[in-house]
SERO-4910 file (N, C-alpha, C, O; in steps of 0.05 Angstrom, whole numbers):
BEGIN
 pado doro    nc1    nc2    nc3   cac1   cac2   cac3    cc1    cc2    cc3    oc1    oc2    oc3
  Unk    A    255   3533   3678    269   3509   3672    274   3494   3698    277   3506   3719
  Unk    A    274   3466   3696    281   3453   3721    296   3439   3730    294   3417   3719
  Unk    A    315   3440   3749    336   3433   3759    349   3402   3744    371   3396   3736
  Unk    A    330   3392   3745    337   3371   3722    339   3371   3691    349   3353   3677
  Unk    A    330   3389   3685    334   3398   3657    360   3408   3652    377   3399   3636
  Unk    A    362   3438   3675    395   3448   3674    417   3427   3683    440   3429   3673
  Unk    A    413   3405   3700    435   3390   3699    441   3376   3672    464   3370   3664
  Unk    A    422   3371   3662    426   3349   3639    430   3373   3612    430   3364   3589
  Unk    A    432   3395   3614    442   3411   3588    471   3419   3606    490   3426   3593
  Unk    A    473   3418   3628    503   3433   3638    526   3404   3630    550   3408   3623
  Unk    A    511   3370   3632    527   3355   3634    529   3356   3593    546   3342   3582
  Unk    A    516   3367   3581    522   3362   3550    534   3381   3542    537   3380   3518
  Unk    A    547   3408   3558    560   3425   3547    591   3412   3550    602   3403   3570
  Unk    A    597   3416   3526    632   3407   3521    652   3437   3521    646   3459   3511
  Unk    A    678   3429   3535    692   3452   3532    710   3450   3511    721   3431   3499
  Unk    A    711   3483   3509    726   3493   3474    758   3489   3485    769   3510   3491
  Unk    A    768   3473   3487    806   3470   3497    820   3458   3464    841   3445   3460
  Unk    A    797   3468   3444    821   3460   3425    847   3473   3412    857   3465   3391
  Unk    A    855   3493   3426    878   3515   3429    897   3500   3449    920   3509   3445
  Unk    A    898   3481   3469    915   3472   3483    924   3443   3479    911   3424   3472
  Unk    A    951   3446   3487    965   3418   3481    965   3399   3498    954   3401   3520
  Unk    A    979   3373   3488    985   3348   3509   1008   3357   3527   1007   3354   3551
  Unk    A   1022   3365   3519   1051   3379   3535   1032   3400   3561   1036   3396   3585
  Unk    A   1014   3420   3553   1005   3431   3575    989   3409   3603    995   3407   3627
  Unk    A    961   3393   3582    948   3375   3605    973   3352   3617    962   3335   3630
  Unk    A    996   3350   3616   1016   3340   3626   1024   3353   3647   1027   3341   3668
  Unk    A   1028   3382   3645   1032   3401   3671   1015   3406   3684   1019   3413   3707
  Unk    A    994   3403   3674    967   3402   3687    960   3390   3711    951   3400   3732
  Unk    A    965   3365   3706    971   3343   3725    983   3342   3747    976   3334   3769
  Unk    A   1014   3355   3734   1030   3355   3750   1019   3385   3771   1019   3378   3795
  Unk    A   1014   3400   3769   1004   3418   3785    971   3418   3796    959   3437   3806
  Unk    A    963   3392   3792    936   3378   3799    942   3357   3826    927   3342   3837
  Unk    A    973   3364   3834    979   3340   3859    994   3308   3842   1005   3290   3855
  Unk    A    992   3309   3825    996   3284   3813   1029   3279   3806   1042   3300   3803
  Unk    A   1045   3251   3803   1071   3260   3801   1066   3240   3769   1055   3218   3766
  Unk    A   1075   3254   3752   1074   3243   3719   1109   3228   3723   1127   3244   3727
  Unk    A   1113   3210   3723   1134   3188   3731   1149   3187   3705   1174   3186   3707
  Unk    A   1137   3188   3678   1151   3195   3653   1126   3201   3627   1102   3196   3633
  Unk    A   1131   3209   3609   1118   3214   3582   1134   3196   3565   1159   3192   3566
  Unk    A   1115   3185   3547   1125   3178   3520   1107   3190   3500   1083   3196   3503
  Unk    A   1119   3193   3483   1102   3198   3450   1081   3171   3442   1092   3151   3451
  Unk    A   1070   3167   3436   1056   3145   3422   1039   3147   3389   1033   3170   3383
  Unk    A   1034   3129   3373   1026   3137   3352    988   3135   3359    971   3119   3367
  Unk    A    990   3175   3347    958   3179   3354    945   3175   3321    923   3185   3320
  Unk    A    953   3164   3297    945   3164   3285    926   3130   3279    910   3126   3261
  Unk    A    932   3116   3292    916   3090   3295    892   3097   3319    891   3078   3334
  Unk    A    878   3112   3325    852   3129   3338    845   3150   3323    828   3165   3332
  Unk    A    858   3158   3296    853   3178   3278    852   3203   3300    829   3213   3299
  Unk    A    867   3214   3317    879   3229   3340    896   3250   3321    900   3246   3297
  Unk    A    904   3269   3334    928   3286   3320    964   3292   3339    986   3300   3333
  Unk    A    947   3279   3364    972   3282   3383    970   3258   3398    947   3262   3406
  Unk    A    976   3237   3409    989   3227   3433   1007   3212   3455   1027   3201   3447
  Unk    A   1002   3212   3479   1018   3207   3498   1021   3190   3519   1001   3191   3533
  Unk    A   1038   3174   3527   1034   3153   3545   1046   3169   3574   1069   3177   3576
  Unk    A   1029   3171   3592   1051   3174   3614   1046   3161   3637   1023   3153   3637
  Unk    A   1062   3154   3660   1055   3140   3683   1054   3154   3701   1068   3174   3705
  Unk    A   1035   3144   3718   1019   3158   3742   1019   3138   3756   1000   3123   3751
  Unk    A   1042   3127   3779   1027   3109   3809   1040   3085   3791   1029   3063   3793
  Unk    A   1065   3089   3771   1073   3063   3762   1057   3050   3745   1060   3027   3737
  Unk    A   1038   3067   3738   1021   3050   3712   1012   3070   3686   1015   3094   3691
  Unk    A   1002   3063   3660   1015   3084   3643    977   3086   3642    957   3072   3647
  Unk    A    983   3115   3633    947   3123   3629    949   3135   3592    972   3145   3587
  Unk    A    937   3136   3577    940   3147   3553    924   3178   3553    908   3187   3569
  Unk    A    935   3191   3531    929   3218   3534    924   3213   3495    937   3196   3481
  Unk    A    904   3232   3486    895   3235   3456    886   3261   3451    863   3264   3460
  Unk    A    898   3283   3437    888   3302   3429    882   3299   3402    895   3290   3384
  Unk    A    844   3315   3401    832   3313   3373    837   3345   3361    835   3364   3377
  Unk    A    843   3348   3337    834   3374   3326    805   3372   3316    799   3356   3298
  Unk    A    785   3391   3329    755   3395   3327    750   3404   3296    729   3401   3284
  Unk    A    779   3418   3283    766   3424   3254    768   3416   3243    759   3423   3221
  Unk    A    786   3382   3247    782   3366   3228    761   3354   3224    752   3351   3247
  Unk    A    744   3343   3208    720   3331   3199    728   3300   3220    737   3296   3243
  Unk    A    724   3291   3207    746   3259   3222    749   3263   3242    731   3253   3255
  Unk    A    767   3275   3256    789   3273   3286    751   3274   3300    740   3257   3313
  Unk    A    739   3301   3291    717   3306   3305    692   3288   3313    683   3280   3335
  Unk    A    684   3284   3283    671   3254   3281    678   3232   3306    662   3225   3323
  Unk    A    704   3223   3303    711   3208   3325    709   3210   3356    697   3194   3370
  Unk    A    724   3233   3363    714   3242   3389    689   3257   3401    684   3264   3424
  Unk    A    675   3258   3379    639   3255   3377    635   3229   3393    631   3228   3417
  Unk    A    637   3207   3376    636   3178   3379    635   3168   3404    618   3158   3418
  Unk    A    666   3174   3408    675   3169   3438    666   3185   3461    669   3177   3484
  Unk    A    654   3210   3455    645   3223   3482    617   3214   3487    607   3211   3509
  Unk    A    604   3209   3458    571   3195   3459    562   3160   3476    540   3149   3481
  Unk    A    592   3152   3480    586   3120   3478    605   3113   3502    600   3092   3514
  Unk    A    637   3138   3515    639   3136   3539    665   3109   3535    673   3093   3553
  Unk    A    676   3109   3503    686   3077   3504    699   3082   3472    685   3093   3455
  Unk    A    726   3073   3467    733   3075   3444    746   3041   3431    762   3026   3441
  Unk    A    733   3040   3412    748   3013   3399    778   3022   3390    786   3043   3381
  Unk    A    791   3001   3396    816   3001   3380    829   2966   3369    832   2948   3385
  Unk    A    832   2964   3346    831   2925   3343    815   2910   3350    819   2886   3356
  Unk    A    786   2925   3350    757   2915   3354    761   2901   3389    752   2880   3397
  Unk    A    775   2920   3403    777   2913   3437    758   2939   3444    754   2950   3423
  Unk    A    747   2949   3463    739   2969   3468    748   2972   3498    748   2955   3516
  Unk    A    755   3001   3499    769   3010   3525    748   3025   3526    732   3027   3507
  Unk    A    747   3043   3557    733   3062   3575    749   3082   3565    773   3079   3562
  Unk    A    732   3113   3555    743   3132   3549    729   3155   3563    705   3163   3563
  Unk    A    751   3164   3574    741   3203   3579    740   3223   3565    763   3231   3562
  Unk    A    720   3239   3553    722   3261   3541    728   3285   3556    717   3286   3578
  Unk    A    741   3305   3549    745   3334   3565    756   3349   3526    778   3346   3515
  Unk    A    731   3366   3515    736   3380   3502    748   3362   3473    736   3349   3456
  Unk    A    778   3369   3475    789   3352   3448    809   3338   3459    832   3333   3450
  Unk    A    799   3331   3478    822   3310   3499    808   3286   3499    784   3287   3495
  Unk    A    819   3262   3503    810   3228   3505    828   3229   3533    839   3250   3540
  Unk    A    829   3205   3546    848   3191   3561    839   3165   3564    815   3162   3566
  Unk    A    850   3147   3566    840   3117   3565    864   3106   3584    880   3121   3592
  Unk    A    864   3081   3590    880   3070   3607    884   3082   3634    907   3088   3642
  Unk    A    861   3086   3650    859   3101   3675    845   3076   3690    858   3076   3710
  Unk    A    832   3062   3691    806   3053   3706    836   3032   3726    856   3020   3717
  Unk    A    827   3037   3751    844   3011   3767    877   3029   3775    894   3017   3789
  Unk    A    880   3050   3767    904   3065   3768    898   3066   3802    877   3056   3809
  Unk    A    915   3077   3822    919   3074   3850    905   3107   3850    892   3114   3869
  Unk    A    908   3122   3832    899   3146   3843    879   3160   3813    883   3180   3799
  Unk    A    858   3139   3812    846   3144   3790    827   3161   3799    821   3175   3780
  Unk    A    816   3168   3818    796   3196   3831    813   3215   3814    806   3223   3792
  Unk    A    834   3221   3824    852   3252   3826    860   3242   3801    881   3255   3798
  Unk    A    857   3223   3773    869   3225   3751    845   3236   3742    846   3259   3735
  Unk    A    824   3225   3741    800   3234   3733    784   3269   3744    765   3280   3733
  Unk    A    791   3275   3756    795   3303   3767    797   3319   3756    780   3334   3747
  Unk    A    837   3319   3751    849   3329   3738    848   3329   3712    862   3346   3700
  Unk    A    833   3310   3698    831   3316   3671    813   3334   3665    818   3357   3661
  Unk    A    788   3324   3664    759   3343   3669    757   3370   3685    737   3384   3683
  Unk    A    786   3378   3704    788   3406   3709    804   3421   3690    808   3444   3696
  Unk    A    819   3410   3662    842   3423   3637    818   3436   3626    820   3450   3605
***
């Protein structure tokens, strides 16, 4: 096989984190160097989501979305969004990160968006 082949099957393997919560990738963070400034709850059911969370990083809020993988739906969706890199919401489309059954949106332009983006993709 050739080095370009294994990169491009290593970048399509997704990780199994659907056993862990938004409350953990929160500590996550915080033990990633990052200072989480506050959390809020938010409604994850308008992204058909099962969990999420607003919190601020650097004074600006980043969103956090946990999918359950055995739902048909939740899955479907964050299929969607990990294939296309971008989630509609009120027919706007934001920049989305996949990590497993994690989203995060509202990152791009954050003061320490390297080390937010890091730290997500290392949960």
């Amino acid at each position: 096989m050739t080095l370009a082949a294994l990169i491009l099957i290593s970048g399509c393997i997704r990780k199994e984190n659907n056993n862990r919560t938004i409350a953990e990738l929160v500590e996550h963070f915080n033990k990633s160097g990052l200072t989480v400034e506050s959390a809020t709850p938010t409604m994850p059911e308008m992204i058909l989501a099962q969990d999420g969370i607003v919190v601020k990083i650097s004074g600006k809020d980043v969103q956090l979305f946990k999918y359950d993988t055995r739902i048909k739906k939740q899955k479907e969706k964050l299929d969607k969004v990990y294939s296309n890199g971008k989630i509609t919401i009120l027919s706007v489309d934001f920049p989305a990160i996949t990590n497993g059954s994690f989203i995060m949106l509202n990152y791009t332009g954050n003061p320490d968006e390297a080390k937010i983006i890091q730290a997500f993709e290392s949960f």
